[in-house]
N, C-alpha and C positions, 0 to 999 in steps of 0.2 A: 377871768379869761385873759389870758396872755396876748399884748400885741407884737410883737416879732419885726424886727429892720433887717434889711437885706447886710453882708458881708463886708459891705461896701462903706458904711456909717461909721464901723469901729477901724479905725485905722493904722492905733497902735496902743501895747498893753498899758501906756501911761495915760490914755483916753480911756480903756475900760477900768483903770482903776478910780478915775474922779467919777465914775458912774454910781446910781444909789443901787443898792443891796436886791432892790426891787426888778431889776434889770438885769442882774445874772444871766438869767438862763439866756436870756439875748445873745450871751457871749458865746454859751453853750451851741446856738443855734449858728452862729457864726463859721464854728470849727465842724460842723458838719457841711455845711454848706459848700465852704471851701473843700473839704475831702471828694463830693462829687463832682464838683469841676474838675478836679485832679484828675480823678478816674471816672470817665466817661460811663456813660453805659454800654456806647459799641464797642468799648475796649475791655473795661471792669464790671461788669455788670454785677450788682449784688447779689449774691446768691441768699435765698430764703432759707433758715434755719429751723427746722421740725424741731420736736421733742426730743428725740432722739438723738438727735444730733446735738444737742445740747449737754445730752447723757454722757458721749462719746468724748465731745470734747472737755467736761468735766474731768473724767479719769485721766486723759492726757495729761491735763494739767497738774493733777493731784503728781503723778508720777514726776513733772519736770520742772514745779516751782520754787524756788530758792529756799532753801531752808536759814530764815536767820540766827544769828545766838542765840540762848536763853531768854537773856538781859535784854533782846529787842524785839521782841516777838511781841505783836501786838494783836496780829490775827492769828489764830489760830485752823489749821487746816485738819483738824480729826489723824486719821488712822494713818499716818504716814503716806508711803507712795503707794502707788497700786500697783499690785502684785504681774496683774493680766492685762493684755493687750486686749484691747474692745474689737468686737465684730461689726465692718461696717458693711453696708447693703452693693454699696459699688464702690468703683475708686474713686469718682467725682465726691463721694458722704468723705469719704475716707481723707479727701486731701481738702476740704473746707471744715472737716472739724478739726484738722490738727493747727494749720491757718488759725482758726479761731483759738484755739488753745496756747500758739505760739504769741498771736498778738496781746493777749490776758498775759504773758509771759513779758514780752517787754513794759507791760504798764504795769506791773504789777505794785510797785510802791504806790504809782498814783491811784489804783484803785484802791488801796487797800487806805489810803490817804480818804478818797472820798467817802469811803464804808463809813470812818472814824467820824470823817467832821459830818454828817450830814445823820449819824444815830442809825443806819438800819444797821448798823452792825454794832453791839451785839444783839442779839431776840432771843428772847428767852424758849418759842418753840422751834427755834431752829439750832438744829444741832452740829457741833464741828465738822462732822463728815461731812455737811450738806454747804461747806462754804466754800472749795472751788466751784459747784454749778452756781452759788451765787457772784460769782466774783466773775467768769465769765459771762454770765448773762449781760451783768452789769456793763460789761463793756461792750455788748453788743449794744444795748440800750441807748446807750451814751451816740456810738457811732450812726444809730436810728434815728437822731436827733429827737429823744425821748419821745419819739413816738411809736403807738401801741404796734403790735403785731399783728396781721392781716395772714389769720390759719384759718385754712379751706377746711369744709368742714369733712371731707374725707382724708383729713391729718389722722395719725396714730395720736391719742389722748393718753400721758403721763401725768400720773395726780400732782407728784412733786414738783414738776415743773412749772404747772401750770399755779400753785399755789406762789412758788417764790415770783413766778410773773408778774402776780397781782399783788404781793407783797413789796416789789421795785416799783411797781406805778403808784404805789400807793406817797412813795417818797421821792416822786418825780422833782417838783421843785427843790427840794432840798439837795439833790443829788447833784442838777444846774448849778447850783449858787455855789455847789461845794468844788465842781469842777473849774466854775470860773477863778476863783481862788485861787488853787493850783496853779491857773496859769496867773496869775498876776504877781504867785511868788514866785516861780521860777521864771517870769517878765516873760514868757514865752506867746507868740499869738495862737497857736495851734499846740495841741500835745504833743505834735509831732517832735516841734524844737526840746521838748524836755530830752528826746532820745540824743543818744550821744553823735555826732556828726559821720561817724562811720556805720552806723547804721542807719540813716537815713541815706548816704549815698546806697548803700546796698541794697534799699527801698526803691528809690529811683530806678537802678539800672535793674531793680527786677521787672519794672513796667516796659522797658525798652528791650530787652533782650529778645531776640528772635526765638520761634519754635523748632530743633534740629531734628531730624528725624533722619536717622539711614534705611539705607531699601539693602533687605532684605532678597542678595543675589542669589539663594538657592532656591526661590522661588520665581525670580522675576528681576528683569534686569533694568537699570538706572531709566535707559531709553524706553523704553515699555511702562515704564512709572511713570514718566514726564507725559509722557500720550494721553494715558489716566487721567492725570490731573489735567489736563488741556481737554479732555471729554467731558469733566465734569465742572468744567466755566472759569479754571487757575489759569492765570497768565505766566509766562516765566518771564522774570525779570533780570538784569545782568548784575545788579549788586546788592546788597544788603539796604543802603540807602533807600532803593524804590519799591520796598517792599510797603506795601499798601493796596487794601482793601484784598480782594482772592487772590493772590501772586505766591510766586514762589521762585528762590532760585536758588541754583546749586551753587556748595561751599568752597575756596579756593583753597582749604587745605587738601580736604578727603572728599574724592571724587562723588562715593556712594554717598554724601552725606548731601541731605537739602534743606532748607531755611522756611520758614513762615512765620505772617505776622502773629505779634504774642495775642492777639484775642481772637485765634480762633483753636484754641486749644479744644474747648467742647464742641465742636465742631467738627473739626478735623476727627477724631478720635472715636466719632460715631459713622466714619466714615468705612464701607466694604475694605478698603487699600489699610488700614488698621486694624480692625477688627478680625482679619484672615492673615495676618502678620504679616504683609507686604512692607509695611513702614513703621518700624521703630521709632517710635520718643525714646530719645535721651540724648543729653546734654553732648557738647561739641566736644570739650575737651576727654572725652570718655574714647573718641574714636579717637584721636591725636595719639594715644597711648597704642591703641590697636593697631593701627596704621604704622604705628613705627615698629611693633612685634610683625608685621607681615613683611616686612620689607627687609628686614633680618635673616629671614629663615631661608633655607636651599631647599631642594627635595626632599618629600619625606622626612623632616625633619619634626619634632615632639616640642610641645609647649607645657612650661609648667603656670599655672597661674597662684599665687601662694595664698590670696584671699576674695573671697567674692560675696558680698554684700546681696546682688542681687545679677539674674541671668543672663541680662541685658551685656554685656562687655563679654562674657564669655562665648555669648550667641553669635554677635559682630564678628568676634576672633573665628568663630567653626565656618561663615558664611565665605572669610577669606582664604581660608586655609581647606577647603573642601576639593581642590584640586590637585592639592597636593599631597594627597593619602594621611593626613598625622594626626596622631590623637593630642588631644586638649586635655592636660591631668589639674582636675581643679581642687586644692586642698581645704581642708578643716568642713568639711560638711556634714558633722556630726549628729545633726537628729534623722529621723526615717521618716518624719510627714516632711522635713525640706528636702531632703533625697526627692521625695516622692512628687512631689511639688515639681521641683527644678526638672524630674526625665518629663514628666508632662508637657514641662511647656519647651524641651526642647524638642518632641516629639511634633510638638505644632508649629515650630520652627524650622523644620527637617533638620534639622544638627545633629549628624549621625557620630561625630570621631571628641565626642566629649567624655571623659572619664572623670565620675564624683569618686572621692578619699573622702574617710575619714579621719585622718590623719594631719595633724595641722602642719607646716609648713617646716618648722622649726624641729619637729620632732621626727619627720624625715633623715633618714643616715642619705648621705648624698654617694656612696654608693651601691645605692639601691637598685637592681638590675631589672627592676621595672621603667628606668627611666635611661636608660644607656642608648637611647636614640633623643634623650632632648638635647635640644642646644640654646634653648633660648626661655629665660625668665623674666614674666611677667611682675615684676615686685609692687604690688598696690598696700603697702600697709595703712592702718589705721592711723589719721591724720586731723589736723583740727576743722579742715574744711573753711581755712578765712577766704579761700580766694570764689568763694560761690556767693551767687546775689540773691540766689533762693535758696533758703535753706529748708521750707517745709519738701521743694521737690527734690530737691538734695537727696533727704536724709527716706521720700519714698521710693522715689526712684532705685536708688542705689543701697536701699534697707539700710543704713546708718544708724550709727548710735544715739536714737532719741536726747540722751545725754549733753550731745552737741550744742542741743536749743537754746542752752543756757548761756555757753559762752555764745551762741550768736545775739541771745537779745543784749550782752552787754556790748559785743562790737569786739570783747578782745579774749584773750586767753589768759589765765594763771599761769604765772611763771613755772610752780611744781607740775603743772599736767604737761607743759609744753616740753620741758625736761624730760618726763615719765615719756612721752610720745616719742621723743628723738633717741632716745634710750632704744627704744623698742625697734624702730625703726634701723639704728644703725645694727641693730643684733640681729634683723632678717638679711638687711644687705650682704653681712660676712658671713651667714651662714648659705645664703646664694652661690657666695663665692668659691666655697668648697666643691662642688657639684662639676667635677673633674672635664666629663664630659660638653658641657653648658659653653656656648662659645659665645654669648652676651645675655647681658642684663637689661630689661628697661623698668628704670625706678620711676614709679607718676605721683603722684598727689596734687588737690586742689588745694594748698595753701602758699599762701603769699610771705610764710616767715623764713627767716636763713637756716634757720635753725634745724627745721625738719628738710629742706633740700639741698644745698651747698655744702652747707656742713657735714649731711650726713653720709653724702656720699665721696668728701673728700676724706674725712676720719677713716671710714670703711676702706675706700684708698691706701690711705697711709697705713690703719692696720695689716694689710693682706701682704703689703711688699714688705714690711719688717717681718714677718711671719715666713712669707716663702717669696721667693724671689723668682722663682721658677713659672711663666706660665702666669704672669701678674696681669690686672684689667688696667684699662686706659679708658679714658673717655673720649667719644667720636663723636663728630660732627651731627646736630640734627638730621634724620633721615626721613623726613616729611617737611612738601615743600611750605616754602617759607610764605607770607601772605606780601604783598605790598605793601603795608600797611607797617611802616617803623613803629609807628606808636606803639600798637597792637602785640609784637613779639619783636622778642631779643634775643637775639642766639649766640653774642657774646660767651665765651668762657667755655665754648662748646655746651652749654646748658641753652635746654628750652623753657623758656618764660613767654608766658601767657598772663599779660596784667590787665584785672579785672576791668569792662568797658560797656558800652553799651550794646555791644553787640554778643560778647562772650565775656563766659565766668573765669577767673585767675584761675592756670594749673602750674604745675614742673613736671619736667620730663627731662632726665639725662638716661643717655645710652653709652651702656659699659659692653665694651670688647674684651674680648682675650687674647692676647699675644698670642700669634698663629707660630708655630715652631717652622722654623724654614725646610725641614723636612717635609712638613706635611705641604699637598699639590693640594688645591682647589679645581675638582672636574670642570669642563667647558659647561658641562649639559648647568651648570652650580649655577655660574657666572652669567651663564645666558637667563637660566631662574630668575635671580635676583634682579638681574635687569631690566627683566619681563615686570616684575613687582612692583621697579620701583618709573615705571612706564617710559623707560626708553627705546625701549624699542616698539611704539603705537609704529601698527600697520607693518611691521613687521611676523611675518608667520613661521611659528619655532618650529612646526610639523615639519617644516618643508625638509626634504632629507638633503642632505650638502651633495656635492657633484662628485666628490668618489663616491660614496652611495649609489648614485642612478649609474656611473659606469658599470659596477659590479652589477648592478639588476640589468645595465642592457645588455653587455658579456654574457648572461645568465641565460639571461629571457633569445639572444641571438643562436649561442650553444644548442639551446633545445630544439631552434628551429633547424639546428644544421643538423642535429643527429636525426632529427624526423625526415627531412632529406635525403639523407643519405646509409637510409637504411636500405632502400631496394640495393645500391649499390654497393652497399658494405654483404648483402646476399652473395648479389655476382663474385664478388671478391674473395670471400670463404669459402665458393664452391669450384672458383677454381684454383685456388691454394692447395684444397682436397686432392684435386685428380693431381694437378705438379708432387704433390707429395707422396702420393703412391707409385710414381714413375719415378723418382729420385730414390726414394727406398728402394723400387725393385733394382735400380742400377747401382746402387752400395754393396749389396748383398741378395744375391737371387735366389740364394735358399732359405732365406730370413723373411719371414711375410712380415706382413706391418703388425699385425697383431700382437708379437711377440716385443714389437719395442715399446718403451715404457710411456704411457701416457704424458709427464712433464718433456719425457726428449722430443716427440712428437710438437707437443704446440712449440718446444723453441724450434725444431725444423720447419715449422711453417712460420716464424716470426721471419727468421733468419731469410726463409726461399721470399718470405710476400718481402721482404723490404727489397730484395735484389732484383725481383721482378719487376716490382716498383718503380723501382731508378731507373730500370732499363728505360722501361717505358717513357719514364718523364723527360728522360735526354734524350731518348730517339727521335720523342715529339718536337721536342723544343729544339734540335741540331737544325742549323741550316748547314747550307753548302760548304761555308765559310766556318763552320763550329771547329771550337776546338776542344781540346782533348781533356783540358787539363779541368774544364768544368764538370765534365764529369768524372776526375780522380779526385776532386772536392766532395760530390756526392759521393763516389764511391768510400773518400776515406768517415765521410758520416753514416755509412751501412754499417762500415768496420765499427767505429765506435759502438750503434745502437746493438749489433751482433757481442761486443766484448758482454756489455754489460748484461744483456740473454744469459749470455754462456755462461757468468759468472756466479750468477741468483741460483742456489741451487735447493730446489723446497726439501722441507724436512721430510715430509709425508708425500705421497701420490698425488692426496686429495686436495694438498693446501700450496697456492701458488703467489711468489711475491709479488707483492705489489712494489714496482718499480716506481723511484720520485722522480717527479717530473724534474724536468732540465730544461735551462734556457740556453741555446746560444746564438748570440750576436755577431756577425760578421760583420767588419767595416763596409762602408759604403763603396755602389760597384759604380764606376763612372763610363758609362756606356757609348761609346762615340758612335752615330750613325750617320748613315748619308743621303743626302737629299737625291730625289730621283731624277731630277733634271741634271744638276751641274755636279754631283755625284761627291759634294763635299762634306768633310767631317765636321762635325757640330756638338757640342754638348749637349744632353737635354737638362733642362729645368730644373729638376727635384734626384737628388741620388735616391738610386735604392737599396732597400735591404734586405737582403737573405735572412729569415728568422726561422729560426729552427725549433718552437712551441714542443717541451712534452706534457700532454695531458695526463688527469689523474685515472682517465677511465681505463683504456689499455693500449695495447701495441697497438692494434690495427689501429685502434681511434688516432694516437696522434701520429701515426704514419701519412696517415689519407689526410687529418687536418694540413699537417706539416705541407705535403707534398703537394695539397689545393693549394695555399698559400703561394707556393714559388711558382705554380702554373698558372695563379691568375696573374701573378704579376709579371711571369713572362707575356702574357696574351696580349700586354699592351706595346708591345717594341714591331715594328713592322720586321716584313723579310731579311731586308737588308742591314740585319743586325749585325757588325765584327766586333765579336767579343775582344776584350785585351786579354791576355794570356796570362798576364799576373793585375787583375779590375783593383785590387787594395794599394795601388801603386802608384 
């Protein structure tokens, strides 16, 4: 029986090495020990690993372990990679078996080191196929501080599993002793330090990074989510820093986006506000890309996305752009169960203006008249993914290239793939660039190398302007606000850089414009859009209609009530224009009845008689004592006019009568001297007036009678004692 010292005894690897041989596993017990102070329970809690999930993550692994030379192969892994992706029970199996299959991926020398020195490897009944399940177990083993497994006994029972189980315990100490080694030759006090230092920080800031989630505006809006989580015991908190224990607070780039601490992911996740797709999980820099595609676009304008991994970015993109009518064209979606997949869950998303291709991005003719309303490209190409601190949620999240794992367990990339990447990359950007109609670009990727972001999008650059000149991209300014936070992003060079931290994962982002040709105008309604998007104008209401707007409606709406007015008296008015008109005919011609004259000469004889009858009236009314003459040879000479243009119109037909255009005329202002009734002196009044002389579009009578209200009300206000000037524009 083994006796075990606490963590604390061994203090450094040149004390466990003057230790005897006997004492190994002590060492072993050491590095477990320390891993759970590291990760707490109420932060990390270990997840229990079934049968199954042993199975699952075997295959992973079989598919993503190094293959070495010939000449160094010392384990052998059976049947190459695995062909199928495993079926797991939920996403919680789903993301702790890949976890478990990624960390057998970093250790893998050292396991494969332990297999050797400690003899369970080789066994003569175990067969090559069956050495990823051993090789991961193995490392769970190890991380269990070789202690046995505690399976309930309504676990699913796998014979294989369980036989290699008891096959590992059987070599429990030897496995110890073979681990302490390891570390005394690579002088390391935990396995951890064997990994290379850039994947241990990427370890670290994956325990710290907060949980992002955006809300999900076509169901439910930011405020209404925060009430939510205040109903169901979250605190909201003002920064990143106090986030602890049930809190939550919102992000200072993207409005809709909110923060939580990283261990309550299983938690959160089984919450109603999740589960009915209120709130989105997924990473921060996912919306940074999104957020700068909305803030781009004018009305009704079309989005191309050239790649999409998984729904989650494209779904954000429809939830912002759902106001603005445009469809979402998302390329390369070539099997019919991910078609099928993807309309599902954008159907539980309400994402109505998304359109799947099958067509991959590159293979698009750019003028394709299905796309002649975009203006705005989403470029997300395949990238190495250095600037992420998780890379199991990485590559589920965002369905990534499993393939990735491998450059992350070593921390860096191959020079040939990094090349093969940037390659690829600058060939979507220029072929971006053809897409005539496209009036920006935004290129994102989470990596932190020059290669795939600076470069790529300055070559692409330089290629387009030696190519055509006409109509070239420039690069703009970030268009998502900036954090406080200098550490955190740099926006230098007009590029947005996002370096990996503890609070967020490294991305790029540069936004390309197109040279707007000075001929083309950009509409007001554009300008006020973009504005509205990019939140300058909070508390500002765009409905509102502008003030020549409401005149024309109250003109409109006043009009209606005058004609409804003046309809009894527009009666009076036609019926006795009638009888004047048959007593004027009968004095032209007394053997000529009215019948006989032609209907069009008829209504101009009563345009011509009502305006003259008219004027009389209105001067008869308005003459005082002191009237003079010449005011009404003004009116008179405005009958003569309104009669020229009558007698002029002459209809083609009986039945069809012109519509005369309205006319305005302006008289100068009349300066009216009157007199006061005591001391009988002359005085200016106040405000000159003006004679307006309004034609309306409906007819004679209408703007006769408007017309001639007009100068009667505004005569109505002058007292008796009015003496006109004889020439008032004088």
């Amino acid at each position: 029986m083994f006796h075990f010292r606490s963590s604390t005894d061994i203090q450094s690897p040149s004390y466990a090495a003057r230790r005897d041989i006997s004492n190994l596993e002590e060492m072993a017990m050491s590095h477990s020990t320390e891993t759970v102070v590291r990760s707490t329970p109420s932060q990390h809690e270990k997840p229990f690993y079934s049968d199954s999930l042993f199975i699952n993550a075997a295959e992973i692994f079989q598919s993503i372990h190094v293959e070495k030379p010939p000449d160094k192969i010392l384990v052998k892994y059976g049947r190459g990679r695995g062909p199928s992706v495993p079926r797991f029970k939920d996403e919680r199996t789903q993301r702790w078996s890949y976890k478990l299959a990624f960390n057998a991926l970093k250790y893998q020398d050292l396991l494969e080191n332990m297999l050797l020195d400690s003899g369970i490897y080789p066994f003569g009944s175990l067969s090559d196929d069956a050495t990823s399940l051993l090789v991961v177990m193995v490392y769970d083993f190890q991380d269990r501080k070789f202690q046995p497994r505690l399976v309930p006994d309504t676990e699913e029972y796998i014979p294989e599993v369980r036989e290699i189980e008891n096959y590992i315990h059987s070599y429990k100490t030897k496995l110890a002793a073979a681990l302490a080694r390891c570390r005394i030759k690579y002088d390391a006090l935990t396995i951890d330090y064997i990994l290379p230092e850039i994947v241990r920080s990427q370890e670290r800031r994956a325990f710290t990074i907060p949980l992002y989630a955006w809300v999900n505006t076509a169901k439910i809006s930011v405020v209404e989510i925060c009430s939510a989580l205040k109903m169901e015991g979250f605190n909201k908190v003002n920064s990143m820093a106090d986030l602890e224990g049930y809190s939550f607070c919102a992000d200072e780039n993207c409005k809709d986006v909110l923060a939580f601490p990283p261990n309550l992911k299983d938690e959160l996740a089984n919450m109603e506000l999740f589960t009915n797709y209120k709130l989105i999980f997924q990473d921060k820099s996912q919306s940074l890309a999104v957020h700068s595609v909305s803030t781009l676009m004018n009305l009704d304008d079309d989005i191309i996305v050239t790649n999409m991994y998984s729904g989650l970015t494209v779904a954000h993109m429809s939830t912002l752009t759902n106001q603005y009518t445009c469809n979402i064209f998302v390329c390369g979606i070539k099997s019919a169960s991910k078609e099928a997949e993807l309309q599902d869950f954008f159907t539980h998303m309400e994402c109505k203006n998304v359109k799947l291709l099958q067509e991959t991005f590159t293979d698009i003719h750019p003028t394709d008249p299905r796309f002649h309303k975009a203006k705005v490209i989403l470029l997300q190409p395949h990238c190495s993914g250095s600037g992420v601190s998780d890379p199991v949620e990485f590559i589920l999240n965002e369905h990534g290239d499993t393939d990735l794992l491998q450059d992350f367990s070593q921390g860096s990339v191959a020079e040939e793939k990094l090349t093969s990447l940037s390659n690829r990359q600058i060939l979507e950007m220029v072929h971006a660039m053809k897409f005539h109609k496209v009036q920006a670009i935004v290129y994102y990727t989470c990596s932190v190398y020059k290669e795939e972001n600076e470069d790529v999008v300055n070559k692409a650059l330089d290629f387009r302007v030696n190519e055509n000149k006409h109509h070239a991209y420039r690069l703009s300014p970030p268009v998502v606000p900036l954090c406080s936070s200098s550490e955190m992003i740099s926006a230098s060079d007009k590029f947005f850089k996002v370096e990996p931290s503890d609070i967020s994962n490294g991305c790029f982002l540069a936004v390309l414009t197109r040279e707007r040709d000075p001929s083309e105008a950009v509409s007001v309604k554009d300008v006020l859009a973009r504005a509205a998007a990019k939140g300058l104008l909070e508390g500002v209401e765009l409905t509102k209609h502008s003030k020549r707007d409401e005149r024309k409606k109250k003109l409109k709406t006043s009009g209606q009530k005058g004609a409804s007015s003046t309809s009894v008296s527009q009666a009076k008015i036609n019926e006795f224009l009638n009888r004047e008109s048959l007593i004027g005919n009968a004095k032209v011609s007394p053997s000529r009845t009215r019948s006989e004259i032609p209907l069009h000469a008829a209504n101009q004889v009563n345009n011509s008689n009502q305006l003259k009858k008219s004027i009389k009236q209105t001067s008869s009314s308005g003459t005082t004592v002191h009237g003079n003459a010449k005011t009404k040879n003004s009116l008179s000479s405005m009958s003569k006019v309104f009669e020229k243009q009558t007698s002029t119109g002459k209809p083609k037909s009986e039945d069809k009568l012109i519509v005369l255009k309205p006319v305005e005329i302006l008289l100068p202002p009349v300066m009216l001297p009157y007199f006061n009734a005591p001391g009988n002196k002359v005085r200016n009044p106040p405000h000159p007036y003006y004679y307006r002389w309004s034609g309306l579009k409906t007819s004679s009578h209408g703007s006769l009678v408007s017309s001639l209200s007009i100068i009667g009300k505004s005569k109505e206000t002058f007292p008796f004692s009015v003496v006109r000037h004889p020439r008032p524009w004088l």
